[in-house]
N, C-alpha and C positions, 0 to 999 in steps of 0.2 A: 548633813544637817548639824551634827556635833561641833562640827569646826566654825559654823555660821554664828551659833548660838555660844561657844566660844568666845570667838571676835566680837560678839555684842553686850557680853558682861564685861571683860575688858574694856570696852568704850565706855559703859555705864559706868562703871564701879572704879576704874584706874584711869581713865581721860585717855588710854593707848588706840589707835589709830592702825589698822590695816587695810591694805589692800585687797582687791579682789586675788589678784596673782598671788600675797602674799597666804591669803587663805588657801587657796588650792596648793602649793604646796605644801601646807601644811596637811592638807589630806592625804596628797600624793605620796607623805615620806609614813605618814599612819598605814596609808595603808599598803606599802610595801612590805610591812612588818606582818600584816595581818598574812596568815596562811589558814587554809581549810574552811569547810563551810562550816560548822559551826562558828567560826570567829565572824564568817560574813553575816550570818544570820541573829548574830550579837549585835553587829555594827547595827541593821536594820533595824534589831526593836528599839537601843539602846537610840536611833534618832527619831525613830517617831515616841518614842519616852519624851526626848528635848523638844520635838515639834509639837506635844501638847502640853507642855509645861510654858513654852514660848506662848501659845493661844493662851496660856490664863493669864501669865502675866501681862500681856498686852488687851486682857479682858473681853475677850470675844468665846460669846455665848454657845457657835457653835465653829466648829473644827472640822476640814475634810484633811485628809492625810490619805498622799497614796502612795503605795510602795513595791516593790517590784520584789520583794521577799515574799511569796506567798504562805509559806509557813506561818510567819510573823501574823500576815493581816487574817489568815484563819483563825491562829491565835487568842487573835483580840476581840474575834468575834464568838468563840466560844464561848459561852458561860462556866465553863468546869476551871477548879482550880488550875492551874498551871504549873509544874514539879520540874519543868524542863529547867536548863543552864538559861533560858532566856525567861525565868518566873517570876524575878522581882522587877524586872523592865514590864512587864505584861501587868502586873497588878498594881502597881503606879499608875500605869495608862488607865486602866480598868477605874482605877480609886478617884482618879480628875473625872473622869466620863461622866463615871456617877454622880457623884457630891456636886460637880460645879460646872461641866460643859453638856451640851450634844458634840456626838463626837461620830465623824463617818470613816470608816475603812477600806478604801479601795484599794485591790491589786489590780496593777499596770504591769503590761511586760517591759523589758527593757527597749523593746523595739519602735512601743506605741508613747516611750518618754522623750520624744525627740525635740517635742518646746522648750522642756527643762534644761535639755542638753544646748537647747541651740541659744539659751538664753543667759545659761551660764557660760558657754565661748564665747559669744560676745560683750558680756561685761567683761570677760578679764582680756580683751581684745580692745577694747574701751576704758581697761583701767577704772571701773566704776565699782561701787562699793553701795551695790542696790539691796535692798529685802522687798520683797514682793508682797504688800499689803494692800490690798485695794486699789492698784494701780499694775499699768503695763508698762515696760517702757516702751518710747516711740517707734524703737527699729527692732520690735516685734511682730 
């Protein structure tokens, strides 16, 4: 989600233009680097952190987010502070929720994410440069 959110401040803020392909590598070479689950369960808060900061700024009132780090979406559903390596991603989230969205948390396994999967092969199969806001596309 970092890399999506990425490429769209770039477009906004610099007029630069990427590709679908061009963003997946760019994840690809991220997260080559990334080693051990802590790092992965960084990457998780640290995009659903971008995936509701994306909901405000595109000013939608309520937010569903779902994520297959279940640590993270426990997390978010706890009310106790959070002290973990992942606690200023968590209270961010927490601090939009509050103050300015409804915000939903679900954990997905990675087995039961296969739209996502099947929808992001075929944009960069398609060479398209989609965000999924209130629309599907056709050859879903």
């Amino acid at each position: 989600m970092w890399a999506i959110w990425t490429t769209h401040n770039k477009l906004l803020h610099e007029g630069q233009h990427f590709t679908a392909s061009e963003t997946m590598n760019l994840i690809k070479r991220y997260l080559g680097k990334v080693d051990g689950a802590k790092e992965k369960v960084s990457i998780e808060a640290m995009a659903c952190s971008q995936a509701t900061d994306m909901g405000l700024q595109l000013g939608l009132l309520r937010v569903e987010i779902e994520g297959d780090s279940l640590a993270v979406i426990q997390k978010l559903k706890e009310e106790r502070v959070e002290r973990s390596g992942i606690g200023a991603y968590i209270c961010n989230i927490r601090t939009i929720c509050e103050r300015d969205q409804d915000c939903v948390f679900q954990y997905v396994s990675k087995n039961a994410n296969g739209a996502a999967h099947f929808l992001a092969t075929e944009g960069l199969r398609q060479n398209e440069e989609t965000y999924l806001a209130g629309a599907v596309p056709s050859y879903a």
